[in-house]
PyMOL Python script that loads the backbone (N, CA, C, O; Angstrom):
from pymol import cmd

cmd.read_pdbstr("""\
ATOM      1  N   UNK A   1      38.265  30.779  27.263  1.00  0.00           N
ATOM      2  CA  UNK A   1      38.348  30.532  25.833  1.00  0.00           C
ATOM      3  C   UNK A   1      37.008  30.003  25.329  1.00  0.00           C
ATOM      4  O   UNK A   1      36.562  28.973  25.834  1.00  0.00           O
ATOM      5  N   UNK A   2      36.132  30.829  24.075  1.00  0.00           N
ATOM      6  CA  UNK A   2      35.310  30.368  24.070  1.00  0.00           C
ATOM      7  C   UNK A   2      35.394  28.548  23.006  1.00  0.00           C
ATOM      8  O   UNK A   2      36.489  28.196  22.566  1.00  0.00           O
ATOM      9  N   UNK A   3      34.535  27.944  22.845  1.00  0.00           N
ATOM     10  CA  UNK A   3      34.527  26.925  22.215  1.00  0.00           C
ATOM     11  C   UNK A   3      34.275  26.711  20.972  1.00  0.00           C
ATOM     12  O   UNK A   3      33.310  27.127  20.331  1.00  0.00           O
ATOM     13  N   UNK A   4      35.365  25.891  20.527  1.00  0.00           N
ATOM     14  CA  UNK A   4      35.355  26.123  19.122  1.00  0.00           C
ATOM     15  C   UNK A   4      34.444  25.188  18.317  1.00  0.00           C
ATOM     16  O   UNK A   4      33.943  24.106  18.625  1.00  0.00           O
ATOM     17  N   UNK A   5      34.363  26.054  16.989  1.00  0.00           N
ATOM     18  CA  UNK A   5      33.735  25.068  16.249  1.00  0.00           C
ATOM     19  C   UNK A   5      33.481  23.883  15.465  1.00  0.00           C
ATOM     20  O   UNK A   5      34.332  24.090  14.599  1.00  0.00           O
ATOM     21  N   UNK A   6      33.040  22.993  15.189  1.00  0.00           N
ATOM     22  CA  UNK A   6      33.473  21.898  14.181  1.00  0.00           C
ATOM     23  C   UNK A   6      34.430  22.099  13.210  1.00  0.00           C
ATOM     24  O   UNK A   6      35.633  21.866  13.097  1.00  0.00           O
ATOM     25  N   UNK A   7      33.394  22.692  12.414  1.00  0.00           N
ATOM     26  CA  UNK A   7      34.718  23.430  10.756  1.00  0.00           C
ATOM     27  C   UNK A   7      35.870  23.712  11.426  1.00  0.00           C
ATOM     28  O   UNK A   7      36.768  22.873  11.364  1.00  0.00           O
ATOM     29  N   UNK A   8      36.055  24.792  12.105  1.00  0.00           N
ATOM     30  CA  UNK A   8      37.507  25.543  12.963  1.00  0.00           C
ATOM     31  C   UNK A   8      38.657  24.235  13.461  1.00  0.00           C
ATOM     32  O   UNK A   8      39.867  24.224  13.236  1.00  0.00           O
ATOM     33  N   UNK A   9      37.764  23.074  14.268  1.00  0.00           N
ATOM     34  CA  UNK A   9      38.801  21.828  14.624  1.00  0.00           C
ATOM     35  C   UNK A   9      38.936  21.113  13.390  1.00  0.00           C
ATOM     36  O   UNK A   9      40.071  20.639  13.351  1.00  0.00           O
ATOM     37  N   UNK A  10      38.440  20.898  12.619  1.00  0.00           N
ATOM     38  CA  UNK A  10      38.688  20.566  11.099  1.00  0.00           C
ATOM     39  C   UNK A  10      39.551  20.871  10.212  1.00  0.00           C
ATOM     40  O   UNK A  10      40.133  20.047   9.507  1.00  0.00           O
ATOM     41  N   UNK A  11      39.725  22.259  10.168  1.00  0.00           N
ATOM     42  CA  UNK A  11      40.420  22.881   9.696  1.00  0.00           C
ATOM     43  C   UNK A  11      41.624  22.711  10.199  1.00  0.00           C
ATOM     44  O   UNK A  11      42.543  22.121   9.629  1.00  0.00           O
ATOM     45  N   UNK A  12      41.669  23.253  11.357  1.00  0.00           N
ATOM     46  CA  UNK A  12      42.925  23.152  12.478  1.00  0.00           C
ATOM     47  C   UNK A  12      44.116  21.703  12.007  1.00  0.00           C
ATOM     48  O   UNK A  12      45.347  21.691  12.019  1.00  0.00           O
ATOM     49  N   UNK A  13      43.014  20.485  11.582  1.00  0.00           N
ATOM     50  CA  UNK A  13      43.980  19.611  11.430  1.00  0.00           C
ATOM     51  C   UNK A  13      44.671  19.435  10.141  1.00  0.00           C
ATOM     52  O   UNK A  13      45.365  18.458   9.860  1.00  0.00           O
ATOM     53  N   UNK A  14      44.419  20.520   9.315  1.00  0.00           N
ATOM     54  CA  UNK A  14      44.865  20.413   8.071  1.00  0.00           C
ATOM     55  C   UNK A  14      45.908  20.879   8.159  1.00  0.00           C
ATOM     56  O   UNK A  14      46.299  21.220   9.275  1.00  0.00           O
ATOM     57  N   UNK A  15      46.834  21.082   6.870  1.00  0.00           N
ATOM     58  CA  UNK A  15      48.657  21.625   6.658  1.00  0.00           C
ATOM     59  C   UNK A  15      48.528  22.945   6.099  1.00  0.00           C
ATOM     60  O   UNK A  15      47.757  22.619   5.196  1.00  0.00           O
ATOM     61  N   UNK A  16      48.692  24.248   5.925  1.00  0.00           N
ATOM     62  CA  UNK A  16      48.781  25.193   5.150  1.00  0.00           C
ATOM     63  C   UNK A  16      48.515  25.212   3.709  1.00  0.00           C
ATOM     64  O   UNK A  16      48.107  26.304   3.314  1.00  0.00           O
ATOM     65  N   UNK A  17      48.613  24.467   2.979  1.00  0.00           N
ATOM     66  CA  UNK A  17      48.756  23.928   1.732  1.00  0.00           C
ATOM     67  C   UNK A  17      47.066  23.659   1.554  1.00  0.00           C
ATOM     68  O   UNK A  17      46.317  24.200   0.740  1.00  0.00           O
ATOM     69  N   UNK A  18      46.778  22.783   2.445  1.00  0.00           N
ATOM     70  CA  UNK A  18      45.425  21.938   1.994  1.00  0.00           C
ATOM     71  C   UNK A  18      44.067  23.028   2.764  1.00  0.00           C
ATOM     72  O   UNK A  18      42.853  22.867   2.633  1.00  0.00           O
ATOM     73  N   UNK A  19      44.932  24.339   3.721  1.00  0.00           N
ATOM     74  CA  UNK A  19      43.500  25.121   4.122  1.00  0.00           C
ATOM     75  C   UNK A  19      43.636  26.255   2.912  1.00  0.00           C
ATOM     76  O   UNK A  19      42.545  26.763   2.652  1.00  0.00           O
ATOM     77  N   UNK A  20      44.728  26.751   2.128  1.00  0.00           N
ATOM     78  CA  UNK A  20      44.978  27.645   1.592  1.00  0.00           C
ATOM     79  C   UNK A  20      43.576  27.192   0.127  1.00  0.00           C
ATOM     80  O   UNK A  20      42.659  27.883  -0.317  1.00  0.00           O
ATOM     81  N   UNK A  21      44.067  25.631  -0.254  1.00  0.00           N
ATOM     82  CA  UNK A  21      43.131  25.523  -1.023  1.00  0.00           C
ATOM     83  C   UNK A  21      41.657  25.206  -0.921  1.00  0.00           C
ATOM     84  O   UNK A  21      40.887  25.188  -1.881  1.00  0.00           O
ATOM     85  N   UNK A  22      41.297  24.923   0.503  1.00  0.00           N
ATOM     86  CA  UNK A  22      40.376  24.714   0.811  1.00  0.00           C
ATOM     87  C   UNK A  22      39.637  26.353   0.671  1.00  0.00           C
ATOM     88  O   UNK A  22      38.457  26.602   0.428  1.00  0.00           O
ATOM     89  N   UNK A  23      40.692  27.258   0.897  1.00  0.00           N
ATOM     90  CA  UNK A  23      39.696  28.924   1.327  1.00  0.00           C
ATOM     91  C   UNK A  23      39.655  29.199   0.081  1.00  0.00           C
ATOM     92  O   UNK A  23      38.534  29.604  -0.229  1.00  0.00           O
ATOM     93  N   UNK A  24      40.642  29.148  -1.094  1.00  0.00           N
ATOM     94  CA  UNK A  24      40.174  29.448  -2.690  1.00  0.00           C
ATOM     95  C   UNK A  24      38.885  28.653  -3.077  1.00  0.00           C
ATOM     96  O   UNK A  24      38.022  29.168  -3.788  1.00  0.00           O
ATOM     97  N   UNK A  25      38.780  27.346  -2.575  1.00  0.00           N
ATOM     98  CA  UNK A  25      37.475  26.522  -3.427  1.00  0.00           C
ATOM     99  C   UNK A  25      36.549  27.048  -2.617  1.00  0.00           C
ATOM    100  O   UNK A  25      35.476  26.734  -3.132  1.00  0.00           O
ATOM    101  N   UNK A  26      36.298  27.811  -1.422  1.00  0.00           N
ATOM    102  CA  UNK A  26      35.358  28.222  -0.484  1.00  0.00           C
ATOM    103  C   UNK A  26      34.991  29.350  -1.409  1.00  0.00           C
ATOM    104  O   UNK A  26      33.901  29.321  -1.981  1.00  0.00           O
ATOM    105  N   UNK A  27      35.838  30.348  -1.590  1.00  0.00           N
ATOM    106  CA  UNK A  27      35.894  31.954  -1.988  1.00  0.00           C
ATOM    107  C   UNK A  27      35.323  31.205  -4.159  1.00  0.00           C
ATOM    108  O   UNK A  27      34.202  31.573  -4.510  1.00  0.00           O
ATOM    109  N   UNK A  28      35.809  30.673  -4.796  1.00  0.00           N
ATOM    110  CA  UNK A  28      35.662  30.134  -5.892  1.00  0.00           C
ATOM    111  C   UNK A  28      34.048  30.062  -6.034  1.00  0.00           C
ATOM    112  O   UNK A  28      33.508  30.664  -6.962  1.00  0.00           O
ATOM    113  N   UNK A  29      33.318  29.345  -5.138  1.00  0.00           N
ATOM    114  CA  UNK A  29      32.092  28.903  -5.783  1.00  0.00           C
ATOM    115  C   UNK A  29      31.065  30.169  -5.159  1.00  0.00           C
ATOM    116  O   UNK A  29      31.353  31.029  -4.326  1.00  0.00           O
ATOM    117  N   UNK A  30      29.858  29.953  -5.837  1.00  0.00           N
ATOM    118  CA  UNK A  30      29.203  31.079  -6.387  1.00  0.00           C
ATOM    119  C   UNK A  30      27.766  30.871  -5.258  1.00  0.00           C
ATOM    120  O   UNK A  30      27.011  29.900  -5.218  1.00  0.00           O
ATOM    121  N   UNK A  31      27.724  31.940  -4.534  1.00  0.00           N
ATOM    122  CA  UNK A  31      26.391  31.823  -3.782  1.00  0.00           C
ATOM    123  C   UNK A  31      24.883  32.169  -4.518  1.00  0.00           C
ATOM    124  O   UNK A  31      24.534  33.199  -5.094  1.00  0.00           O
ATOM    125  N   UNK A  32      24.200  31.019  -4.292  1.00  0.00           N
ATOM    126  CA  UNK A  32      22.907  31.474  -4.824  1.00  0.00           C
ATOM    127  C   UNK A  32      21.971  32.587  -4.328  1.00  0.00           C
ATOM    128  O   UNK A  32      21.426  32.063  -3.356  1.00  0.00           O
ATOM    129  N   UNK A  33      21.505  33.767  -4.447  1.00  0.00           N
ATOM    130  CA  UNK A  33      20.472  34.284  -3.660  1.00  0.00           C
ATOM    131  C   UNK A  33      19.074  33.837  -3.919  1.00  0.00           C
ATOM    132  O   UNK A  33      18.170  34.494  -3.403  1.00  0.00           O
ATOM    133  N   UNK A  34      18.850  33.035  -4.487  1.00  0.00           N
ATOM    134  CA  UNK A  34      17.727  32.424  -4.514  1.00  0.00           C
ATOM    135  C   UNK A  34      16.955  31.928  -3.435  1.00  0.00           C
ATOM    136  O   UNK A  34      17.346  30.805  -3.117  1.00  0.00           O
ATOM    137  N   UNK A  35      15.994  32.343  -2.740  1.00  0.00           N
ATOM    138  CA  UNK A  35      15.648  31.476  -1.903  1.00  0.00           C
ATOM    139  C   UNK A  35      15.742  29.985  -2.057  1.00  0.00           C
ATOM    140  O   UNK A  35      15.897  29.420  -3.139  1.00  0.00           O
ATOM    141  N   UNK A  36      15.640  29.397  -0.905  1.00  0.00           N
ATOM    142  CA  UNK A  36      15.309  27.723  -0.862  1.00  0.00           C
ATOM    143  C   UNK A  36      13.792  27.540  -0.503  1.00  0.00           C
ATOM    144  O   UNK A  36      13.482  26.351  -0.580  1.00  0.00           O
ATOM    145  N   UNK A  37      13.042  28.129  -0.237  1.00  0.00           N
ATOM    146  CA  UNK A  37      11.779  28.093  -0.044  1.00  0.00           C
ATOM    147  C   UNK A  37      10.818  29.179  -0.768  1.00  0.00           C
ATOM    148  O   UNK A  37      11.274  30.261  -1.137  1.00  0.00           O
ATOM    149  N   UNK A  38      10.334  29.053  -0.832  1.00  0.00           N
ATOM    150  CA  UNK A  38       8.651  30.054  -1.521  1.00  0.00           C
ATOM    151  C   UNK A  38       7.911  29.730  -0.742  1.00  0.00           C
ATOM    152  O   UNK A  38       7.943  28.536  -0.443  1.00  0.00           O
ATOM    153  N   UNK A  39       6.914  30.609  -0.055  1.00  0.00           N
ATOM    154  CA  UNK A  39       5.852  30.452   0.583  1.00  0.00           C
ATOM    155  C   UNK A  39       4.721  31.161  -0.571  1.00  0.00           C
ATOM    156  O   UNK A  39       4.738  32.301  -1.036  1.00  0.00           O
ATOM    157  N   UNK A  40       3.972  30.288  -0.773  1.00  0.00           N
ATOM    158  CA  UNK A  40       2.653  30.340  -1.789  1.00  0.00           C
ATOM    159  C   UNK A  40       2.370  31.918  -1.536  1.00  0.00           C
ATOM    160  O   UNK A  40       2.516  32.860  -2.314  1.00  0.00           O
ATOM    161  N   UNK A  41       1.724  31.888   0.383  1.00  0.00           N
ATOM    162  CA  UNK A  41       0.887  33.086   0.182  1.00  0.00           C
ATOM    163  C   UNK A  41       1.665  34.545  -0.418  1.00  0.00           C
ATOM    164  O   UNK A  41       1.069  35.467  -0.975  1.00  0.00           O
ATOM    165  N   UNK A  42       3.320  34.470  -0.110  1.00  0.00           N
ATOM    166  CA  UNK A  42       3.580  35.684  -0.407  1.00  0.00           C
ATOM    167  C   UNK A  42       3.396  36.286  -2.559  1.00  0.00           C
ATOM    168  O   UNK A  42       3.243  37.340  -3.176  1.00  0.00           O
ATOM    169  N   UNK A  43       3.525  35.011  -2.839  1.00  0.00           N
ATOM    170  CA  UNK A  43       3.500  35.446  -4.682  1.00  0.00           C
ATOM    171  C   UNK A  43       1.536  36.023  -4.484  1.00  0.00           C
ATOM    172  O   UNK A  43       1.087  36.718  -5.395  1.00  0.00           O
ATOM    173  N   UNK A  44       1.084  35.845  -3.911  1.00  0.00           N
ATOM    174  CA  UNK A  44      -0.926  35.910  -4.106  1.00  0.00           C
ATOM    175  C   UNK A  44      -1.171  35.461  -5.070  1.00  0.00           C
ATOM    176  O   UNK A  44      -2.166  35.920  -5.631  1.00  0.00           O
ATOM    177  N   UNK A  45      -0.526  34.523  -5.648  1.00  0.00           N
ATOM    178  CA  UNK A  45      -1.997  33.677  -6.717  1.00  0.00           C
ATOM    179  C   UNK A  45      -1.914  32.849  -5.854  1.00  0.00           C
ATOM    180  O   UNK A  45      -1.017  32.648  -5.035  1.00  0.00           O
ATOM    181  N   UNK A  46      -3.573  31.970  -6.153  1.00  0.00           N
ATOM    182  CA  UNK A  46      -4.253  30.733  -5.946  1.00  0.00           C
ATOM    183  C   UNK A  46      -4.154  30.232  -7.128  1.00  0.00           C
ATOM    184  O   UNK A  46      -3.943  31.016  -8.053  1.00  0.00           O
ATOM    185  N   UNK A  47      -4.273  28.863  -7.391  1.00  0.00           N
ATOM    186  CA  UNK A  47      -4.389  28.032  -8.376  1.00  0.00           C
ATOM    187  C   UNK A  47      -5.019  26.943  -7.713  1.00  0.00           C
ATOM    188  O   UNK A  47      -4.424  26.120  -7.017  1.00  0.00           O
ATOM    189  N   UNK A  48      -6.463  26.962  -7.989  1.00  0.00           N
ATOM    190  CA  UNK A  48      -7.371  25.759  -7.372  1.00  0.00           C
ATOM    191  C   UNK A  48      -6.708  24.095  -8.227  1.00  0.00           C
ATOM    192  O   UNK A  48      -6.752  22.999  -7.668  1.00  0.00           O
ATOM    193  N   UNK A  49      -6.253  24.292  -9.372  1.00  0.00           N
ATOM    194  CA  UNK A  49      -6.089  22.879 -10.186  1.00  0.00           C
ATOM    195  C   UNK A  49      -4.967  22.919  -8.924  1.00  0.00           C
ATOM    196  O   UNK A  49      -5.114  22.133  -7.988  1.00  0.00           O
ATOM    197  N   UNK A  50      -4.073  23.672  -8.939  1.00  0.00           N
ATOM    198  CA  UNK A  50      -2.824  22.692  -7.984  1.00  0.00           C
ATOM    199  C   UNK A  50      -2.693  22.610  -6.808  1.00  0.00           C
ATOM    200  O   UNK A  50      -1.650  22.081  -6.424  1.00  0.00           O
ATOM    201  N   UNK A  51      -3.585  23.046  -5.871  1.00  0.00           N
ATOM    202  CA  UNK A  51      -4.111  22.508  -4.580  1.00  0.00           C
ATOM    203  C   UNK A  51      -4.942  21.263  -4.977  1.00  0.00           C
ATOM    204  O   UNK A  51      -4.903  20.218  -4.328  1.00  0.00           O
ATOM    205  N   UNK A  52      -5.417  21.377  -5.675  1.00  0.00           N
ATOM    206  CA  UNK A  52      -6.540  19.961  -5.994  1.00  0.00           C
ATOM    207  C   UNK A  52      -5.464  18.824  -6.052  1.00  0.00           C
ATOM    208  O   UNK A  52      -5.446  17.767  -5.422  1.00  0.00           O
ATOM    209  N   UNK A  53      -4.237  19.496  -7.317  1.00  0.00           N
ATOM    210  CA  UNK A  53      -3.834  17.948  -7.408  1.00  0.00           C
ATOM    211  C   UNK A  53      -2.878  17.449  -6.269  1.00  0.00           C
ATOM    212  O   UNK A  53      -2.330  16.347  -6.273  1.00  0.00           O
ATOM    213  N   UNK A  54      -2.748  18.428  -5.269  1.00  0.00           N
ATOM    214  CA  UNK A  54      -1.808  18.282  -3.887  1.00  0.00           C
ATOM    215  C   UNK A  54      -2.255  17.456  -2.665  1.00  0.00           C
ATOM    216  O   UNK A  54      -1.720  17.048  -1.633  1.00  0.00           O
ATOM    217  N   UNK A  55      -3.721  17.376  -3.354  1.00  0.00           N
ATOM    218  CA  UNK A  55      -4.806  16.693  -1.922  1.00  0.00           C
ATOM    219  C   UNK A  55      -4.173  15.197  -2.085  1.00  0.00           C
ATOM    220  O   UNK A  55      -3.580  14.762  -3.072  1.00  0.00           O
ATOM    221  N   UNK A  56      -4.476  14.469  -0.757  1.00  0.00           N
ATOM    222  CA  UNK A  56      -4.497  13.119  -0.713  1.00  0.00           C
ATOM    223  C   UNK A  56      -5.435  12.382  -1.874  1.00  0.00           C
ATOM    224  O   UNK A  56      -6.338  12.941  -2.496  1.00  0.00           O
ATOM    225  N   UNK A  57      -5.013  10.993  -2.021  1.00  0.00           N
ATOM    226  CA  UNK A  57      -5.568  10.648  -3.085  1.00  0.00           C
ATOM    227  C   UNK A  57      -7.149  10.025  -2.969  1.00  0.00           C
ATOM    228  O   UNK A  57      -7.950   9.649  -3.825  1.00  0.00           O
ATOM    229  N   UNK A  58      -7.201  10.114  -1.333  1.00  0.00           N
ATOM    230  CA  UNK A  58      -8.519   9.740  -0.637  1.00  0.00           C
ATOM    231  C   UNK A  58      -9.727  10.787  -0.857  1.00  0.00           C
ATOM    232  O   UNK A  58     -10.875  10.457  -1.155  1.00  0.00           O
ATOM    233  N   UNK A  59      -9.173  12.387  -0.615  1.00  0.00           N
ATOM    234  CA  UNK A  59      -9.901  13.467  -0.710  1.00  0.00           C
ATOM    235  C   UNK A  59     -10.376  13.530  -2.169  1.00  0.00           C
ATOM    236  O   UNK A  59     -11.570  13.701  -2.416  1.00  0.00           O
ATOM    237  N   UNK A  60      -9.348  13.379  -3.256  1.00  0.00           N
ATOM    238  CA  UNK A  60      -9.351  13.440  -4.511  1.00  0.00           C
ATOM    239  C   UNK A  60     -10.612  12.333  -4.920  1.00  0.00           C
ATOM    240  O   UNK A  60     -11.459  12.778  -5.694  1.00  0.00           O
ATOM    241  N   UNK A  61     -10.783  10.868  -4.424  1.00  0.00           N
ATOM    242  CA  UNK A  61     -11.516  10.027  -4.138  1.00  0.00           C
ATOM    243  C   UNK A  61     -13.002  11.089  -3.778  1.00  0.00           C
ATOM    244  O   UNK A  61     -13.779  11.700  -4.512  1.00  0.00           O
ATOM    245  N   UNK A  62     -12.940  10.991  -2.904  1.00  0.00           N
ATOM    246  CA  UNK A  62     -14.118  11.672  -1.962  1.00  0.00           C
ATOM    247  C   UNK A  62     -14.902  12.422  -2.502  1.00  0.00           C
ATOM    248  O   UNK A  62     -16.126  12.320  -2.411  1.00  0.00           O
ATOM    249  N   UNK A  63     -13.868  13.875  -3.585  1.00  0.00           N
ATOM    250  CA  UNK A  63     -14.831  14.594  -4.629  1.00  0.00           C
ATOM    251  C   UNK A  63     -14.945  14.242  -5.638  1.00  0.00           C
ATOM    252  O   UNK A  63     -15.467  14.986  -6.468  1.00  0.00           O
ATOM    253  N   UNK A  64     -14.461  12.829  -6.024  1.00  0.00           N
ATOM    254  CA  UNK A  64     -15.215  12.162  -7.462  1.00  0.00           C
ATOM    255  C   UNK A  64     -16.226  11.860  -7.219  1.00  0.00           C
ATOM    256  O   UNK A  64     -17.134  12.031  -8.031  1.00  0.00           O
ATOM    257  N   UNK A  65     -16.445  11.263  -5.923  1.00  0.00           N
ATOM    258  CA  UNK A  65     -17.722  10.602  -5.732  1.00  0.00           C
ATOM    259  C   UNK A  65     -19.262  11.515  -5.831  1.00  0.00           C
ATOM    260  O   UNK A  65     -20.301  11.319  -6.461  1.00  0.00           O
ATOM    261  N   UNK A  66     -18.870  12.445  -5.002  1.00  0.00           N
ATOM    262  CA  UNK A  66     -19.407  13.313  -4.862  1.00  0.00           C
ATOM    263  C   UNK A  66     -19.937  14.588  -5.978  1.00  0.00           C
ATOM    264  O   UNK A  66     -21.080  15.043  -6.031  1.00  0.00           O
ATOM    265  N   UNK A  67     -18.934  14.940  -6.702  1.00  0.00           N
ATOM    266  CA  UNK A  67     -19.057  14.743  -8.884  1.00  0.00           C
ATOM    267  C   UNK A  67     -20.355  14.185  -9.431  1.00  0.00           C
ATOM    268  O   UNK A  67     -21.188  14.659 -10.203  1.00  0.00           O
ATOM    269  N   UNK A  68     -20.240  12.664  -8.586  1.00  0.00           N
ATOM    270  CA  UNK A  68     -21.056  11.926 -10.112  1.00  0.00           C
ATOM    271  C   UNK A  68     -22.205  12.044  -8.977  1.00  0.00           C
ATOM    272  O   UNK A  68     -22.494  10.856  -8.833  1.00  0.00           O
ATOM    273  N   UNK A  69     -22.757  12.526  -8.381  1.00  0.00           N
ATOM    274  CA  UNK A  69     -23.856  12.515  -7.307  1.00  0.00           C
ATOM    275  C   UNK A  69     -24.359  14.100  -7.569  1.00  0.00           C
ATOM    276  O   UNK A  69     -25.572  14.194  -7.754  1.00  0.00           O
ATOM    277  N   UNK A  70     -23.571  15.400  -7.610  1.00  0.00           N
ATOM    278  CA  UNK A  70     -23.926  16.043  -8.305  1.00  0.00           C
ATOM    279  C   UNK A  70     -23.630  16.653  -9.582  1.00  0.00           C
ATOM    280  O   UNK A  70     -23.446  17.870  -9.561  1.00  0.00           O
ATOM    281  N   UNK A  71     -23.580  16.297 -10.238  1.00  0.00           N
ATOM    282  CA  UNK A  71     -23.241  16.126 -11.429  1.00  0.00           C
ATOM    283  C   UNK A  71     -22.344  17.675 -11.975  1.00  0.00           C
ATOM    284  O   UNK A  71     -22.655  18.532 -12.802  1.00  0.00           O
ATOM    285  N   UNK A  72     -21.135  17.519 -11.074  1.00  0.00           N
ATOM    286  CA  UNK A  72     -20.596  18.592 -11.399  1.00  0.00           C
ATOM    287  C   UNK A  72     -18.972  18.852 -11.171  1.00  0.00           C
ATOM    288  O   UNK A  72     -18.882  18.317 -10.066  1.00  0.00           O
ATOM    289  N   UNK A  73     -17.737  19.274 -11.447  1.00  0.00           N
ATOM    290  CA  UNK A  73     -17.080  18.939 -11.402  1.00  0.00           C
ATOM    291  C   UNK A  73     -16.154  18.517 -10.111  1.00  0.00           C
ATOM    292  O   UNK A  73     -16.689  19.021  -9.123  1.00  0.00           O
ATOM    293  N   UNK A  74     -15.279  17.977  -9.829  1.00  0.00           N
ATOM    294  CA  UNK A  74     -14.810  17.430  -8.512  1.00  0.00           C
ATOM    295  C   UNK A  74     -13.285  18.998  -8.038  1.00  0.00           C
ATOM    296  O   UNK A  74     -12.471  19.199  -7.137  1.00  0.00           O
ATOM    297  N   UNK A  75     -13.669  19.595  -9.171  1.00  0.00           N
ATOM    298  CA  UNK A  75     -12.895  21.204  -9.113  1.00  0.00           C
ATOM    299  C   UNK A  75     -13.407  21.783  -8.382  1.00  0.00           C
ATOM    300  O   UNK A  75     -13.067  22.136  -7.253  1.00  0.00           O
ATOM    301  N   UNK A  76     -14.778  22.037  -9.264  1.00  0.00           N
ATOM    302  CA  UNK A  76     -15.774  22.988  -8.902  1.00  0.00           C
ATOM    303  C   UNK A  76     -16.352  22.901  -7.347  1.00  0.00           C
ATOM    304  O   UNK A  76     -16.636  23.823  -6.582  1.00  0.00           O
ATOM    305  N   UNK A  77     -16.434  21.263  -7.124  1.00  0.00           N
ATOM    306  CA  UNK A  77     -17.056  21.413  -5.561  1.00  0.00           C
ATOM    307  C   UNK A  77     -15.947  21.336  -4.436  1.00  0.00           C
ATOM    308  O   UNK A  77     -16.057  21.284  -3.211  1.00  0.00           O
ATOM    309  N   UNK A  78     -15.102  21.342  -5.068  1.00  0.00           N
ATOM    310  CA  UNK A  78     -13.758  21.897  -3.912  1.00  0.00           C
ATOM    311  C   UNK A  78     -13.473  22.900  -4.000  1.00  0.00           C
ATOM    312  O   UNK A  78     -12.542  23.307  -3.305  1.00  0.00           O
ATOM    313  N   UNK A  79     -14.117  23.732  -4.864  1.00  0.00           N
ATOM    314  CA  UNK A  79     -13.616  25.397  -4.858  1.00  0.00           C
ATOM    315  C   UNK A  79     -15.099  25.775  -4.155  1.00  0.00           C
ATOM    316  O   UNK A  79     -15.037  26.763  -3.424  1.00  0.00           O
ATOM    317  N   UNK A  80     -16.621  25.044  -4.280  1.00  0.00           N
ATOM    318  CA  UNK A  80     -17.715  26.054  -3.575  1.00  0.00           C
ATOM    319  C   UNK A  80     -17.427  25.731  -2.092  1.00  0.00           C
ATOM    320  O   UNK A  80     -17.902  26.524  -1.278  1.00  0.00           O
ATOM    321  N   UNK A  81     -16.646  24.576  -1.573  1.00  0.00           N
ATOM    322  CA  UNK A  81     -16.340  23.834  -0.356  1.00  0.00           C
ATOM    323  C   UNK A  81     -15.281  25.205   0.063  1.00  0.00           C
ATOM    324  O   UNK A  81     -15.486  25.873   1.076  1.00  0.00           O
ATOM    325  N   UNK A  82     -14.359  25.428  -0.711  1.00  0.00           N
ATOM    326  CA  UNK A  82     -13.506  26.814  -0.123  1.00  0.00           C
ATOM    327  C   UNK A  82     -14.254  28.020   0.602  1.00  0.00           C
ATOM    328  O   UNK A  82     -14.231  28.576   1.700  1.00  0.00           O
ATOM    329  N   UNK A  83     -15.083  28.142  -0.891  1.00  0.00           N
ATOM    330  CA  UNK A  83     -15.428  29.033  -0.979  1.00  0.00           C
ATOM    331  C   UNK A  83     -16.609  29.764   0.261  1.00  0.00           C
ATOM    332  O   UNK A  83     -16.684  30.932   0.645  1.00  0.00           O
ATOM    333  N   UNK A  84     -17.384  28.621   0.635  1.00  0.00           N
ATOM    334  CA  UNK A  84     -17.965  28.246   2.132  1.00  0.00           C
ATOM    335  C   UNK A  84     -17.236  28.755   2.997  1.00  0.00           C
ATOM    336  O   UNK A  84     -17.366  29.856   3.532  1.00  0.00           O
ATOM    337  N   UNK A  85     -16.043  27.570   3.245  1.00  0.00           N
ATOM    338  CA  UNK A  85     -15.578  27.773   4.485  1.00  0.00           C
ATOM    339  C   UNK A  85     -14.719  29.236   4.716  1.00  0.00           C
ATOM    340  O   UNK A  85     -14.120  29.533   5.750  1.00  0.00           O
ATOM    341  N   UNK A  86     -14.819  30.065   3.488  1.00  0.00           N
ATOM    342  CA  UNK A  86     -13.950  31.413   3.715  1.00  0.00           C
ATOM    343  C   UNK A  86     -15.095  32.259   4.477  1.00  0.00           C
ATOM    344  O   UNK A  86     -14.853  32.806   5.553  1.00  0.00           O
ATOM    345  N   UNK A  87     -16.378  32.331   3.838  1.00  0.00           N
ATOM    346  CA  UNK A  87     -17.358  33.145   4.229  1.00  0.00           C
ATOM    347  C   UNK A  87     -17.484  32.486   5.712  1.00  0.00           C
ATOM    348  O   UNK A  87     -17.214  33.465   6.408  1.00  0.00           O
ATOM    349  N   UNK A  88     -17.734  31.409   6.615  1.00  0.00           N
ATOM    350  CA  UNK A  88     -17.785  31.234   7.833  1.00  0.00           C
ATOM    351  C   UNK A  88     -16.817  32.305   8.851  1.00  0.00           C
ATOM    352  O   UNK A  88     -16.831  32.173  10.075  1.00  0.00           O
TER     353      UNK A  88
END
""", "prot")
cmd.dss("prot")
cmd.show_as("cartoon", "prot")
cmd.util.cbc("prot")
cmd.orient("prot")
């Protein structure tokens, strides 16, 4: 006999009455097909603002500093910093 399952011994201890309504409120509610996840790469956009604002708040730190040293935006040098490390 193979071994049964949680739900199945669960069930098992219920009365006719209380699985009958248990399988209408089962069959009743409405399955989403929506995923529960998105993986970025499959849509193909990039959006540099919302990787930026996803970084730690240290990194975010790191290219301000680095901003007012070259006087340019803390966007911009995390996108030529990408943009580097793609061409390597």
């Amino acid at each position: 006999m193979e071994k049964e399952s949680v739900f199945h011994h669960l069930v098992s201890d219920l009365s006719l009455d209380e699985r009958k309504k248990l399988l209408e409120n089962l069959n009743s509610q409405s399955i989403s097909t929506e995923p529960l996840y998105s993986d970025e790469k499959e849509s193909g956009e990039f959006d540099l603002n919302d990787w930026y604002e996803k970084m730690p708040w240290y990194m975010r730190l790191w290219y301000f500093f680095l901003s007012l040293l070259k006087s340019s935006s803390p966007e911009k040098i995390y996108e030529d910093k990408l943009i580097a490390s793609a061409q390597q």
